[in-house]
N, C-alpha and C positions, 0 to 999 in steps of 0.2 A: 504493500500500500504506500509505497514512496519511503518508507524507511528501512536500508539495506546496511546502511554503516553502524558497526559496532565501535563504541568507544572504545573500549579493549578487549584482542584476541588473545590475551596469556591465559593460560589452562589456571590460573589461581582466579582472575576475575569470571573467566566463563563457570568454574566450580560453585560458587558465593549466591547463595542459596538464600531468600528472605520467607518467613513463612513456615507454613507444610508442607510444601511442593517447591520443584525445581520455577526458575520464572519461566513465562512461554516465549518471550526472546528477551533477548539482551542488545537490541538491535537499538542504535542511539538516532539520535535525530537527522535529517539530512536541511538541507536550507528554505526548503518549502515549509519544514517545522518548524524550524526556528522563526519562520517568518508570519504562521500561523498563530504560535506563540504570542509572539511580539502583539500581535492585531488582538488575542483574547483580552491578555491583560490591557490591555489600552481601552477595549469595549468594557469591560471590569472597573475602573477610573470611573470612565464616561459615565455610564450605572452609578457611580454615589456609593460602591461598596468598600472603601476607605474612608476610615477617620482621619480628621485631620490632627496635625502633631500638638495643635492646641487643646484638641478632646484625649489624644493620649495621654499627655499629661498631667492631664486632670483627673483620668482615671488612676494616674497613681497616685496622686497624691492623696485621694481618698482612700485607694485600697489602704494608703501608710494612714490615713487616721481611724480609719476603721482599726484597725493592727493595735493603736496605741488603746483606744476605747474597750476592746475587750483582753489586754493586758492590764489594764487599773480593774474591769471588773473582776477580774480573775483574782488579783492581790484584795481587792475590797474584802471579797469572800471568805477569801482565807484568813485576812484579817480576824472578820468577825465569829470566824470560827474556832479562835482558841489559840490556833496556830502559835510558834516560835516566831521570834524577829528575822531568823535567819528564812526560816520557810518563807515569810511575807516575800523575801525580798528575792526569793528563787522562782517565787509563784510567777507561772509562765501562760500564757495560750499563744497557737500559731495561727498566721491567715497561710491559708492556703487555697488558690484558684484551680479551676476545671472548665468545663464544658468551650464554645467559643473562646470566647477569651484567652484559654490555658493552650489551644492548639494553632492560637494564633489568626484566626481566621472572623473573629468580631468585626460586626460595620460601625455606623457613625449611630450611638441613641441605643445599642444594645446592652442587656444587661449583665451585669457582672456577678456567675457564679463564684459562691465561695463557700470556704469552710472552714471552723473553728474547731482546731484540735484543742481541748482540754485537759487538766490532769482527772486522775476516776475521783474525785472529791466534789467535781464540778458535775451538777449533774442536768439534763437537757430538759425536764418537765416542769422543773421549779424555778431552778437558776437559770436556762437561758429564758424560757419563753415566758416569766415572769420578772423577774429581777432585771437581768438585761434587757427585756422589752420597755421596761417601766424606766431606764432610764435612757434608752432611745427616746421613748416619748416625748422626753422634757430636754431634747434637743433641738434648737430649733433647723437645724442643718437638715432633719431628719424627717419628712415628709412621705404619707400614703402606708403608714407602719401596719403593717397586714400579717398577722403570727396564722401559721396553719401546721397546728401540732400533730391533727388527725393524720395528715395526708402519709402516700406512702414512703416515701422519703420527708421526713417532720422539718419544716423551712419557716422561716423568718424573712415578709419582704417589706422591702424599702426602700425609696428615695433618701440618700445620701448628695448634696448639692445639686440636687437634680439628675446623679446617676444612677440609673435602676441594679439595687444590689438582691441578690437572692442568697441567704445566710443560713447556711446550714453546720449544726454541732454535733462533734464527734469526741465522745470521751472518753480517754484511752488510758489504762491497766497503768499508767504510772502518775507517782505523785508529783514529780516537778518534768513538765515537757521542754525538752531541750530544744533550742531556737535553731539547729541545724536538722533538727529530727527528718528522718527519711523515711518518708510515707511509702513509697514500694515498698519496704522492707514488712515481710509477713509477722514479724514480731509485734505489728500496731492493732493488729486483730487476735491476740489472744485477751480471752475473757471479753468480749463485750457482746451485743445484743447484735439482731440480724437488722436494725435498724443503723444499728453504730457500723454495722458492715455496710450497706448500703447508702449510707453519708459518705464514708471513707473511699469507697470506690469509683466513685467519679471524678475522684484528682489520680486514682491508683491506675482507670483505666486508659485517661485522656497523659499521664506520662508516657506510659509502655505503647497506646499508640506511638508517640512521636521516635520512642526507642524503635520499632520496629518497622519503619519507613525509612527505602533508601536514601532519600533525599527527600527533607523537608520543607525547603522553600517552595520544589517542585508539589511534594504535599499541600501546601497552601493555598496554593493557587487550583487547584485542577477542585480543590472542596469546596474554596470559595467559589467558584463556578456554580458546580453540580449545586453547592446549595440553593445558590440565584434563581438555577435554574429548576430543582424541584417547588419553590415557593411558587415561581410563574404560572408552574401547570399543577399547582393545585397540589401537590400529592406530599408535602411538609407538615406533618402535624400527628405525634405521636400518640395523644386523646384521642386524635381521630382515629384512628388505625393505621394509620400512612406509619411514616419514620420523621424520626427525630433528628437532632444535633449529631447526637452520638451513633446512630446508626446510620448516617451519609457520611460521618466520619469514619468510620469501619468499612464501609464499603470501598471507599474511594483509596483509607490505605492498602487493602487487600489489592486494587489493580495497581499500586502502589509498586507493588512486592514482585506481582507477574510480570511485568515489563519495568526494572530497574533503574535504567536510563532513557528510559522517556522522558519528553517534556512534556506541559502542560497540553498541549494542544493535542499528542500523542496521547496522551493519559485518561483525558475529557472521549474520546471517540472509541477508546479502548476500551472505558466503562460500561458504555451502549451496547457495545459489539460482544463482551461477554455476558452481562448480566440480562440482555436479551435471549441468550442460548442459555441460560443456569436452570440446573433441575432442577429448582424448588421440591421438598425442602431437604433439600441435600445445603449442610449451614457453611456458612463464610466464616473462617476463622484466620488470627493471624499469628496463632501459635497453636499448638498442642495442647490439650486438656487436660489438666493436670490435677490428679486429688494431692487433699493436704490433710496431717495427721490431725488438723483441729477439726474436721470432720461438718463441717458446712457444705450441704447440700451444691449441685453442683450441676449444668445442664448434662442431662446426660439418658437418652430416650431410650435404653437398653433396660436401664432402671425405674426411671419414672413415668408411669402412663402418662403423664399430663403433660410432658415433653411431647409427646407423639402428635400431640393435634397441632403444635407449633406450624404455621404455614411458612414461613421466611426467617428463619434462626440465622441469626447475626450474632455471632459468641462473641461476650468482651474477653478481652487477652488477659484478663488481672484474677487472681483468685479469691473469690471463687468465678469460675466463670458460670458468668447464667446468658440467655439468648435475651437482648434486648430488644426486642422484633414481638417480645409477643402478643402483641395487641392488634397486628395482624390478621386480616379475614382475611376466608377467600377472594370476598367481591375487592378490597382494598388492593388486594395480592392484583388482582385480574386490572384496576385500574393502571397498577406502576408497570404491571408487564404489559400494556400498549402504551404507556409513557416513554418506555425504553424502548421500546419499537421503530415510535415517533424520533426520539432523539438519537438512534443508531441511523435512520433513513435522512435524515438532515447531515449526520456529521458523515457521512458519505458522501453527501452534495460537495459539504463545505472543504472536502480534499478533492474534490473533483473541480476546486474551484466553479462552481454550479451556483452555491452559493454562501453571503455569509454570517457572521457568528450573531448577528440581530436575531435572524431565524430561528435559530436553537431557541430563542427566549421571550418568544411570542407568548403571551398570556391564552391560558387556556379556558375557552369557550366555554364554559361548563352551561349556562344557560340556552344552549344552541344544540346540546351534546341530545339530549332526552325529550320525551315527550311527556312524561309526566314525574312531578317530583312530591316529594314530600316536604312541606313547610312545617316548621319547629317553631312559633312561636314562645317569647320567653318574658316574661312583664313582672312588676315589681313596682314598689311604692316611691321609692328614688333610685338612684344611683348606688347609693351605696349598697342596699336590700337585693340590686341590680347585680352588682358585680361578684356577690357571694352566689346569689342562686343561679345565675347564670354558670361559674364553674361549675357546680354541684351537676346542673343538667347537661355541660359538654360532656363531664365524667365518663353521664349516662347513655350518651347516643350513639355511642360503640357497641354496647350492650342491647338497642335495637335491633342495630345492622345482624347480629348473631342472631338474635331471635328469630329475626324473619328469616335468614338463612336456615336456621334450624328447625322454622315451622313450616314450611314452604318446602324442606330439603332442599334446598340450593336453587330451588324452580323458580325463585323472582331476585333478582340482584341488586342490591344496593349501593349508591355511590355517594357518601356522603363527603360534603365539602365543608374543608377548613374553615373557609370564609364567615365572618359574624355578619350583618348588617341590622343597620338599624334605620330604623322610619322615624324620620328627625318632626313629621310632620303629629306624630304621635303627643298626645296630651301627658303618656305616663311614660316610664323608663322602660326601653324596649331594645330586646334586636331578637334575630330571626337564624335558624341554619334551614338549609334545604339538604335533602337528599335525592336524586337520582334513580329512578328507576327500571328495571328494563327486564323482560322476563329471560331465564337461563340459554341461552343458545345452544342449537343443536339437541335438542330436548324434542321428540315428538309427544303431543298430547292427545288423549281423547277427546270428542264429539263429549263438549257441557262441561267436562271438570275443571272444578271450584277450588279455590284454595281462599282459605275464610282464615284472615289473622286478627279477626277481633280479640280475639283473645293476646294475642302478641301484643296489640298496644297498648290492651287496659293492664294486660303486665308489667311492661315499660313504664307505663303511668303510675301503677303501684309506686313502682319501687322508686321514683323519683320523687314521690310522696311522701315516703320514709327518710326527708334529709330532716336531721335532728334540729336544725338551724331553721326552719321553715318560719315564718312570717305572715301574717295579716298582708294580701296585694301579690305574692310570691304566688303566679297563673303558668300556665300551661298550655298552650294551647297544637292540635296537632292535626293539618288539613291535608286535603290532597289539590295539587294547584296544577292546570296544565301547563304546555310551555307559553303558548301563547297570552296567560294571565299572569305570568311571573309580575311581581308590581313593580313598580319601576324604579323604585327609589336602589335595589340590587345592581343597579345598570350606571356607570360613569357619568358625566356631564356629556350631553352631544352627542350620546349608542345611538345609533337607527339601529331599530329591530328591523331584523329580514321580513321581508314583505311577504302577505300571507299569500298562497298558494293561488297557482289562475284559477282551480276548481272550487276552491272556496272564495272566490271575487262573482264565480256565476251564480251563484247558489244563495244567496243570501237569506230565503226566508225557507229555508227547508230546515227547520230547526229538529227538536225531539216530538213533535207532534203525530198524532193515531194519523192523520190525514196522509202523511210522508210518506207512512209503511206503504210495503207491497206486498201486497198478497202474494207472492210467490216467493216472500223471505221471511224466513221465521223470524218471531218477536222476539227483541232485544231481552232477556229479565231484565225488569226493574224490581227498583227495593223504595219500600217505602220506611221510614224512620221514627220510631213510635218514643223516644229519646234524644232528638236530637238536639246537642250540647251548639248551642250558638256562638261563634267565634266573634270578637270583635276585631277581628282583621280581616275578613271578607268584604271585596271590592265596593266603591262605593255604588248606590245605585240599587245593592240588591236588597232585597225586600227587610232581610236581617240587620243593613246597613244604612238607613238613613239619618237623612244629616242633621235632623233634629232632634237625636240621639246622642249623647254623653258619651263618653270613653268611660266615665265612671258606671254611668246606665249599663253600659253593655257589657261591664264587668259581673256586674248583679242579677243578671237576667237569669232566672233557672229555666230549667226545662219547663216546656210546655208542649205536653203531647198531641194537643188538639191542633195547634200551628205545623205539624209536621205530615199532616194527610196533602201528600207533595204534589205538585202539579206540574208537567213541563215547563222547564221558565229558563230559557237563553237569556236571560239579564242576568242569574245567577254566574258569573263567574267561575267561582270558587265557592265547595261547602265547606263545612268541618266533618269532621269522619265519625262517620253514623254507624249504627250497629250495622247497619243491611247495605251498607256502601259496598259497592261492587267493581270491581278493575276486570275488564275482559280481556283474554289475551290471544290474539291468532296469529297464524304463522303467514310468511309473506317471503318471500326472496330473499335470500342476504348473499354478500358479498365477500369473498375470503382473500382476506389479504397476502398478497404480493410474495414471498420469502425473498428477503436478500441474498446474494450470491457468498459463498462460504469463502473468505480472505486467505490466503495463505497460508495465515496462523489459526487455521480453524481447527485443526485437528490436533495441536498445543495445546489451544483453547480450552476444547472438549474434554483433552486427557487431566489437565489441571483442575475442571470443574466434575471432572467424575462422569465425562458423559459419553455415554456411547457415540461415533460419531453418523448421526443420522439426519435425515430432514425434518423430523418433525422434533427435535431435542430442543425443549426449550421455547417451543413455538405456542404460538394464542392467535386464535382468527382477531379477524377486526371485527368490530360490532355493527350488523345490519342498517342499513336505512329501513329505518319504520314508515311504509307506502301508509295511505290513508284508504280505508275501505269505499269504495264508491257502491255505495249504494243508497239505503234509505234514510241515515242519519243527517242528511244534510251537511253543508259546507261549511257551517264555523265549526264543525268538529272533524270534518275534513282534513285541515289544514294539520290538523294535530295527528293525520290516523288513529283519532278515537274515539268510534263511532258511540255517541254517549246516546242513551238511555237513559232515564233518569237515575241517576249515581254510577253510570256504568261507564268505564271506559275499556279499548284496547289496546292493546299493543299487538303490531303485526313483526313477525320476527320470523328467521331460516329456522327448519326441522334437524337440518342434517347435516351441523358443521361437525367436524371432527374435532375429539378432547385430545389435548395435549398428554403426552406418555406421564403418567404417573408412579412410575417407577422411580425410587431412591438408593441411592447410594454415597456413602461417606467421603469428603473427598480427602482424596489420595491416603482410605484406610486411615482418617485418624481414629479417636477415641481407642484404637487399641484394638482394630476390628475393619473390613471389610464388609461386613454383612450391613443388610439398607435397614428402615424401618419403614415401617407404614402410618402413615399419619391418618388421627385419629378421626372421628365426626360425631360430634360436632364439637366447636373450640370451646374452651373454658365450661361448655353450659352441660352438665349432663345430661343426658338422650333420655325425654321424657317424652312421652305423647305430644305427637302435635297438637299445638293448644286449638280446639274451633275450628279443626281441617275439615273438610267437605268434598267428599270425593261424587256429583251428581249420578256419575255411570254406575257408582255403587248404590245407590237408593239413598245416598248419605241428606241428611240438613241440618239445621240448626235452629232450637228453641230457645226464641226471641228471651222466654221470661231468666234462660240462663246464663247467656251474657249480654250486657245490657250498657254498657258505657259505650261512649263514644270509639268505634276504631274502623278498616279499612277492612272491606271483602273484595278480596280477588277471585274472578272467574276466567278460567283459559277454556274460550273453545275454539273450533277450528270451523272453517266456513265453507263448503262445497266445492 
């Protein structure tokens, strides 16, 4: 692919081995790289992804008073604890950084991980997030002070002069901590909690990255890339299911390792072209797996069932290692591998001088992608009731995405996006997520059958109801919106939405009325909703929405069964999800994407990732164009292919794409073994009854009086 020259042919540099595996070339840059090079980092600049030397400095000089601030708390402590003079004056804590920041790769306004090692006298429930919070507080440097003890790693955040810090305490088995102390060194985790271990490992993992990359400037830059460019398209965001800091960091050292002396521009095209062909969940590691006699659990799916369901295992190199990925679905999994598709078929261009590096980092369409999504509305009495319940329910919308996977078995996919938005035009404190939806590909279905997740949302809803913090104003709300009613406020200054289709510009009054049908095409089901939870975010105009109504009014409104005897009504926009809400799904043509041609280094590639060398290793179709059914539904549902009914949509989607090889195997025999595992189903949730499923062909339904809250029914049938 234009790089033929090795930096060094001596049998000691071509030996030098980064990793588990040999690298798949050692093959150095030629002048077209360098010059590609040269052009990323320059489009890098351009982008705003450097701070400048007056915010670097800033950052340290606060990281140095943070430093001095919990040094006197530490002496204070021990002061009043009885202690000797001499102890006082030994009494020590350390700062120590992680994530961005520690690997070098922070922009301008990001925040600074850190972490306070203490002596075991100091302890994290009392003394930090009491005592040292309480005199944070009466700092005035020290604004937005937000303690979050519960979570799973227990953090401390804050504005420090206006730099956002994330403060985490690790109290370690000795009574005076020494100011050189060396945090890799395994002796920092005897005796402490698995809390105290997962504090300490995010300065233990983000070190031994940097040890374990041949070159780290060249590491720098090829992360700060991929990072730029997983935020663009969406797929950043470790609550959500996507990946995090630390797992594009893993990734990106690992191609790191395989190609040695690459540069960045090598490194960025490298990433695509491998992690496009990985056999998931065959895991990425950058060292060997190692147990330790202090006997803390350890990734390791020979052992653990619950390793097994892992879809994308990313091992941290620090011990213990665990897979940092697991939050990981499959639909998540299925979004990144046509991300890396996308981004392996552009950085072919961009060596093919075709084209250039803007390309790679086009924003991705998500509102363009689907025809119908799921809106997540999230409301509260201020801002600040705002900003707690709001985490609390991102937490949870990972735990959706699995539901419906696991009640559906995999039959309806979800995509949900990062992105928050909020409607500035709103009376109360608000923002919204959407989700993506699209039925499983390559999936044949019977003639009627239903899949009914009422029960999945009112579950979701539960348990989102159980946050212990909950508040007076703290709402929920959970609709189904097509593409064409996304509201607008989602959409930058100046989007033209794509123009609706020529069949839905003829069609104008062929709405869901009896008069539409034909007789010689079976009637839609409809559902009518003898419970239905009224949203106050549905469009203005509809009969639930008018404008002489409150935001407060429409928070207050209960059910009223008599208003819900439904009538066709194209004013309705959008509802909220009704017990007997109905999604239909048929199949229609789809399209399979392309395979690129196998590189030179394809069969390196394959052997370094463990995979057989075949055409389907590592491959995922592209996702259908959804046709719109032309028939009796008429043209504003048209546009959307989905022929609505009342509460009924479809999705028209291909029968018979082919599933990618799901066979696994360890690469290059680590853990100590050759032999693969099987991954489990479903992730995290154990294999319970489908909640509310409805199979029609089977004589199957459902009694309204048993589940009865607001959720979404979905029906796939197929059409003649």
């Amino acid at each position: 692919m234009g790089s033929s020259d090795s930096l060094s042919s001596s049998p000691s540099e071509t030996a030098t081995q980064f990793g588990v595996t040999k690298p798949i070339s050692i093959a150095g840059p030629n002048e077209a790289d360098l010059q590609r090079s040269l052009e990323l980092e320059r489009f890098l600049v351009d982008s705003g992804l450097y701070e400048s030397k007056e915010e670097a400095i800033k950052r340290e000089e606060v990281l140095g008073q943070i430093d001095q601030i919990v040094k006197a708390w530490v002496k204070q402590l021990t002061r009043q604890r009885g202690y000797i003079d001499q102890m006082v004056e030994d009494a020590n804590a350390v700062i120590f950084t992680f994530g961005s920041y520690r690997l070098g790769v922070h922009g301008p306004g990001a925040d600074i991980d850190t972490l306070c090692v203490g002596p075991s006298y100091i302890n994290r429930e009392e003394d930090f997030f009491i005592i040292l919070h309480r005199m944070l507080a009466d700092m005035e440097e020290v604004t937005e002070l937000q303690p979050v003890p519960d979570a799973h790693v227990p953090v401390m955040k804050f504005k420090f002069h206006g730099i956002s810090i994330d403060l985490l305490y690790a109290s370690i088995s000795l009574l005076v901590v020494p100011e050189d102390l060396d945090i890799s060194h395994g002796s920092v985790l005897y005796d402490v909690d698995e809390q105290t271990v997962r504090s300490l490992n995010g300065c233990r993992v983000a070190d031994q990255i940097l040890r374990l990359v041949p070159n780290v400037e060249h590491f720098h830059t090829t992360l700060r890339c991929l990072k730029f460019w997983a935020k663009r398209r969406g797929v950043y965001s470790n609550v959500t299911g996507f990946l995090g800091g630390v797992n594009w960091a893993l990734l990106v050292a690992r191609i790191c390792q395989l190609y040695p002396n690459a540069v960045p521009s090598m490194l960025v095209s490298r990433f695509f072209r491998v992690y496009t062909q990985w056999r998931w969940p065959n895991p990425v590691m950058l060292c060997s797996i190692e147990e330790d006699e202090l006997g803390f659990p350890i990734w390791d799916p020979r052992k653990h069932p619950r390793d097994r369901t892992h879809h994308m295992p990313i091992i941290t190199p620090a011990y213990p290692c665990m897979n940092s990925s697991y939050n990981v679905s499959t639909s998540t999994l299925r979004v990144m591998m046509e991300q890396f598709q996308n981004g392996n078929k552009i950085c072919e261009e961009i060596e093919l001088n075709k084209a250039q590096w803007s390309a790679l980092f086009e924003p991705y369409h998500f509102f363009e992608t689907y025809k119908n999504y799921l809106q997540v509305d999230i409301v509260a009495a201020d801002a600040d009731d705002l900003l707690t319940w709001k985490g609390w329910v991102e937490s949870r919308l990972r735990q959706l995405t699995l539901k419906i996977e696991r009640d559906t078995f995999g039959m309806l996919q979800c995509h949900p996006y990062p992105s928050e938005y909020v409607d500035s035009s709103k009376q109360c404190s608000h923002c919204a997520f959407f989700m993506g939806l699209q039925r499983k590909e390559g999936v044949r279905i019977q003639e009627g059958q239903q899949f009914d997740i009422r029960g999945t949302v009112d579950e979701f809803r539960h348990s989102v109801s159980m946050y212990m913090c909950w508040k007076p104003g703290m709402e929920i709300y959970v609709s189904h919106v097509r593409r064409k009613q996304i509201p607008s406020y989602v959409f930058p200054v100046g989007y033209k939405r794509p123009r609706p289709s020529r069949f839905s510009t003829q069609q104008p009054e062929k709405a869901c009325g009896e008069d539409n049908l034909k007789k010689d095409k079976p009637e839609k089901r409809t559902s009518i909703s003898p419970n239905r939870e009224k949203s106050p975010f549905l469009p203005a105009g509809n009969k639930e929405n008018e404008a002489d109504v409150s935001v407060e009014q429409r928070f207050k409104r209960k059910k009223d069964a008599d208003e819900d005897t439904l009538k066709p009504d194209r004013s309705e926009k959008r509802a909220s999800i009704s017990p007997n809400k109905q999604i239909s799904l048929s199949p229609s043509e789809a399209s399979s994407s392309s395979r690129s041609d196998m590189c030179q280094e394809s069969k390196m590639e394959n052997l370094a990732m463990g995979n057989s060398v075949t055409s389907e290793a590592g491959s995922l179709e592209r996702r259908p164009e959804l046709k719109p059914e032309m028939g009796s539904f008429g043209a504003e549902n048209s546009e959307s292919g989905l022929g609505i009914g009342i509460g009924t949509l479809d999705f028209a989607c291909e029968s018979d794409v082919r599933e990618g090889n799901a066979d696994v195997v360890f690469e290059n025999g680590s853990l100590n073994g050759s032999e693969g595992f099987q991954p489990a189903f479903p992730e995290e949730l154990e294999p319970t009854v489908a909640i509310g499923m409805v199979l029609k062909a089977h004589g199957g339904g459902v009694n309204s009086e048993t589940v009865q809250k607001p959720v979404i029914r979905l029906s796939l049938t197929t059409t003649a």
